[in-house]
N, C-alpha and C positions, 0 to 999 in steps of 0.2 A: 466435688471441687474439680476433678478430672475433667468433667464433664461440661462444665462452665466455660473451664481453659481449651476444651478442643473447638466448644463453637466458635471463643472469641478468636483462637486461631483461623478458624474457616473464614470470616469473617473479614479477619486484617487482608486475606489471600484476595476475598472478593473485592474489596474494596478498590485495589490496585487499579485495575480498570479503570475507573470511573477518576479516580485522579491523575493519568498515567496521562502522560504526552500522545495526543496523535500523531500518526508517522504522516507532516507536513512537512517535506525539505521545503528551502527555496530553488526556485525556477530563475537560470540562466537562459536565454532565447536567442539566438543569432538567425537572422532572417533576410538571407542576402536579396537585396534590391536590384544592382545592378552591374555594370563592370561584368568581368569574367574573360576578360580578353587571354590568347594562351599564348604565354610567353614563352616558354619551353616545353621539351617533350622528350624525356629520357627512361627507355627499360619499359616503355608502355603507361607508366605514370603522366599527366600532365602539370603543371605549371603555369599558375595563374595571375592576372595580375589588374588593379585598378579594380578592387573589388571591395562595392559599400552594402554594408549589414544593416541594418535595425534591430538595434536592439531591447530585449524586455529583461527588467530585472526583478524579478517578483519574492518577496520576503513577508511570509505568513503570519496572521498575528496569534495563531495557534500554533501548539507543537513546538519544538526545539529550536529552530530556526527563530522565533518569536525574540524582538529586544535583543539583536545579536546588530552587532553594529558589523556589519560585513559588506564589501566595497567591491568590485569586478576591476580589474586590473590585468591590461596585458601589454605582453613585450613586442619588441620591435617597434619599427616606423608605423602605429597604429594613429592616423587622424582622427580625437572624439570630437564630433561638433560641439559648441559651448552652450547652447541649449537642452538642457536638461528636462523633463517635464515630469514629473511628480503627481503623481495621483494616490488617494487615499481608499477603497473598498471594503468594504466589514470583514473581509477573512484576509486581506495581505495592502501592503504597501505595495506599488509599483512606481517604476521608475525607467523610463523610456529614451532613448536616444541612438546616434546615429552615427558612426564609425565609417573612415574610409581604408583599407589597405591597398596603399599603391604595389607591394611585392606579393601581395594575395594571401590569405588566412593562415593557408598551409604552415606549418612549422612555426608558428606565434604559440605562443604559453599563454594559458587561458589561466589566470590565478586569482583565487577569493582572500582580500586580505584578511587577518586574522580568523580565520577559520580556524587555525590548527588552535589554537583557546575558546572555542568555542564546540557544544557537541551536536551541533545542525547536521544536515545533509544538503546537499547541493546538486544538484541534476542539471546538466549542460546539453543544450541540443542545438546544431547547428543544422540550418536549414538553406539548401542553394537551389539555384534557379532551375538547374537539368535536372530536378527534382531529388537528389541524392541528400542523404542526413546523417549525421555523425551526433553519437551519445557518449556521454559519460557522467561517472559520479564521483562526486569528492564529499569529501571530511574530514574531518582532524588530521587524519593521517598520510590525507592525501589531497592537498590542498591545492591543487594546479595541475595540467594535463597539456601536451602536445598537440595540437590541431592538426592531423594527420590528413585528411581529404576523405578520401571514399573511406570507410573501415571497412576491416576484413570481414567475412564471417565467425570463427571464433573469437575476435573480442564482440561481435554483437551478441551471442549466444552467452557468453560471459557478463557480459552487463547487465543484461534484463534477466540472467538465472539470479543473480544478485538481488536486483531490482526487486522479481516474484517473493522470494523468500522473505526479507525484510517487510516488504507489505504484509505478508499472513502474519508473521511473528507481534507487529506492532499493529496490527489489526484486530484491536480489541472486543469488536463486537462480534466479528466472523469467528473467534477462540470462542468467546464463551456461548456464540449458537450452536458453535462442537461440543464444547465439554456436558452442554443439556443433550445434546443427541445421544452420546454416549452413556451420559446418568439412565435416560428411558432407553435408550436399546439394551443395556445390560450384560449383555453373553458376549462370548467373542463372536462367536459366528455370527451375532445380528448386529455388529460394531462395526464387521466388514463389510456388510452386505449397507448398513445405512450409511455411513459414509462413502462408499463407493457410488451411491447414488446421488449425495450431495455433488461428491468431485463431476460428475459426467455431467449433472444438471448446469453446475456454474461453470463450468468449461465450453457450453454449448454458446451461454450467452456471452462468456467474456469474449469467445471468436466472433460472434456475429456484431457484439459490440463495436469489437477493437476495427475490424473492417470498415464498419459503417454502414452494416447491411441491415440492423437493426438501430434505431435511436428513438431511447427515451431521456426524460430528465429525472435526473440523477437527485437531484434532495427529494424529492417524494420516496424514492427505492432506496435510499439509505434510511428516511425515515420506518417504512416498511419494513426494512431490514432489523432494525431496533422492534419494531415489534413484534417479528417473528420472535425475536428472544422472550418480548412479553408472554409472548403465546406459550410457547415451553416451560415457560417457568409456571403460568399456570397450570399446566398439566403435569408436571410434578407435585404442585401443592395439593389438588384435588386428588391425584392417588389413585385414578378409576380406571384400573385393567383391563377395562373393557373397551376403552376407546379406541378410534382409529388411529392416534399419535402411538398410542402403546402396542396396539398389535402389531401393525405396518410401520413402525418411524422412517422405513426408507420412501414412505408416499409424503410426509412432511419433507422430510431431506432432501428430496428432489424438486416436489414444489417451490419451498425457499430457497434452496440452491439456484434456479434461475435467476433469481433477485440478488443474490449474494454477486454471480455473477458481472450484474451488470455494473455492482459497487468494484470491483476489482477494475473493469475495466475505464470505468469513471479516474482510477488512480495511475494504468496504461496510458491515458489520454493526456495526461499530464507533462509528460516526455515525449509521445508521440512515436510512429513507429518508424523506421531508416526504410525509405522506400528503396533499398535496393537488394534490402535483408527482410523484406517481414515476415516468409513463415519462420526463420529462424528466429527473431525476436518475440512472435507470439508464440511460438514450441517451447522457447527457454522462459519466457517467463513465467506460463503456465508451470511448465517442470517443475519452479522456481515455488509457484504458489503453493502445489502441490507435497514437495520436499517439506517445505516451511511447517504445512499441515498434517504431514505423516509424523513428524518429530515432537510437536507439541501433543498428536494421540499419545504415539509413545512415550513419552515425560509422564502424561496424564496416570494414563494404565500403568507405569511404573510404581508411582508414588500412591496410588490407592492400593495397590499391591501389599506394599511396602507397610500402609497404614493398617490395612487389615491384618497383615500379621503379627504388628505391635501391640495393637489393642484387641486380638483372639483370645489371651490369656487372660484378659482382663474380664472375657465376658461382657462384652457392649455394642449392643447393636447400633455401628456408628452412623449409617446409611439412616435405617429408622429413625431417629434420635436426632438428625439434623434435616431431613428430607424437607419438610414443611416451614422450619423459618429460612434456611438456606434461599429455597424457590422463593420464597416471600421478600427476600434481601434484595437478590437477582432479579425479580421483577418490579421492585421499586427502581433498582437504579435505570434499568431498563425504560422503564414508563419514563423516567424525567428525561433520558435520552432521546425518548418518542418526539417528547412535545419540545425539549429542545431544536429538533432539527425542524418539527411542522412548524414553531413560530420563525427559524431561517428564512422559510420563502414563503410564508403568509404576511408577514408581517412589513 
């Protein structure tokens, strides 16, 4: 009976996933057009003025953001054109229009109405002509921000180390291609040694990504990415010691770790980088991704810890005893993951 109750607990743990919200904020866009006359200049700051945005308002029909009825609203003398334009795309609603500020962006309160009842995220990027960009993130608890101008460097390095974290954490495929790497590496010394090879591998490509010095498209290598998880979990099922995932798992983990890579930066691109901050924005949100991935090893390697010494007394080989439906669970959900994403852009 023990024995029954620990699968279907393993079970409920895995399933989370596969039902669990993808981390979709919606996308705020401000996109200045034209204007930018300098009205004033004080302390080295300038002061702008007769400045018109295009704006995008993008609300996903995946993920938290999904069915939230939430509205862009900002203060001061802000001009909306009264043409609105509305369009409808299989992963978000968009919503397009055109703004004038005759005393210039700076210092206008950028707020998402009912946000704070709702548990979305919302990502703001302001985009100007002298090429400069300004980021931030709201939610529940922080549902409006200052329009400040150029940012500093530490709130850039602050926002996107944010940013990074939250993406690994609610990045549910990139977690459980770890927690399979970590089942077949086993030891600590070979836990360090393959993860460290995943981090340097997907680090490589989310820089070359995020730059633009490499481009691929992104639903094939998320697809791919889903089934590198296939991949592992057949390689637990089979059990065959001899293989090259079980001798070496840091020659898997780096392989896929390229690809995992270029999924992370697929989700960078989403915000976009402050061109007046990028290697600090691409340092911190790596950090970011990195931090998010050291916590969930450690959680992991806790709580097995933890479970192996509950059930030592018992005499139950728990690892043996669930190895084989476990990876069978895990590569079911995975596979429907697979062909999920290949019918996205075949279909």
């Amino acid at each position: 009976m023990k024995n029954i109750l620990i699968i279907t607990a393993i079970y409920c743990f895995a399933i989370i996933p596969a039902m669990a919200d993808e981390y979709r904020p919606a996308y705020l866009e401000l996109k200045q057009t034209g204007g930018g006359k300098i009205n004033a200049e004080q302390n080295g700051s300038k002061k702008y003025s007769h400045e018109q945005y295009n704006v995008l308002w993008k609300v996903p029909a995946k993920g938290k953001a999904r069915n939230q009825n939430l509205n862009v609203v900002f203060s001061g003398d802000i001009n909306k054109a009264p043409n609105v334009r509305k369009s409808q795309i299989a992963a978000a609603t968009i919503k397009r229009w055109t703004i004038q500020a005759p005393d210039g962006l700076a210092g206008t309160t950028v707020r998402i109405q009912d946000l704070e009842s709702s548990s979305a995220d919302v990502l703001v990027r302001i985009e100007r002509l002298d090429g400069t960009t300004e980021t931030a993130r709201l939610n529940a608890s922080e549902t409006a921000f200052i329009v400040q101008g150029t940012p500093e460097f530490w709130q850039v390095a602050n926002s996107y180390l944010v940013f990074g974290i939250e993406h690994i954490l609610e990045g549910f495929d990139h977690l459980l291609f770890v927690a399979c790497l970590i089942f077949i590496a086993g030891s600590w010394r070979r836990i360090f040694v393959t993860i460290t090879g995943f981090t340097i591998a997907h680090s490589i490509t989310l820089t070359l990504a995020a730059l633009e010095l490499v481009q691929i498209a992104i639903p094939p290598v998320e697809a791919v990415i889903a089934l590198s998880i296939v991949f592992l979990a057949r390689e637990i099922a089979l059990d065959r010691r001899d293989t090259l995932t079980w001798r070496y798992p840091i020659a898997v983990s780096a392989s896929f770790g390229l690809l995992h890579g270029f999924g992370f930066a697929s989700a960078l691109s989403d915000i976009g980088l402050p061109q007046t901050e990028i290697p600090a924005a691409l340092l911190a949100f790596n950090i970011g991704v990195e931090l998010g991935q050291l916590l969930f090893v450690a959680t992991l390697m806790i709580v097995a810890r933890l479970i192996r010494l509950v059930i030592k007394s018992h005499k139950i080989d728990f690892l043996a005893y669930l190895q084989t439906p476990a990876a069978y669970f895990v590569g079911c959900i995975t596979m429907y993951w697979t062909l999920q994403r290949v019918s996205g852009f075949l279909i």
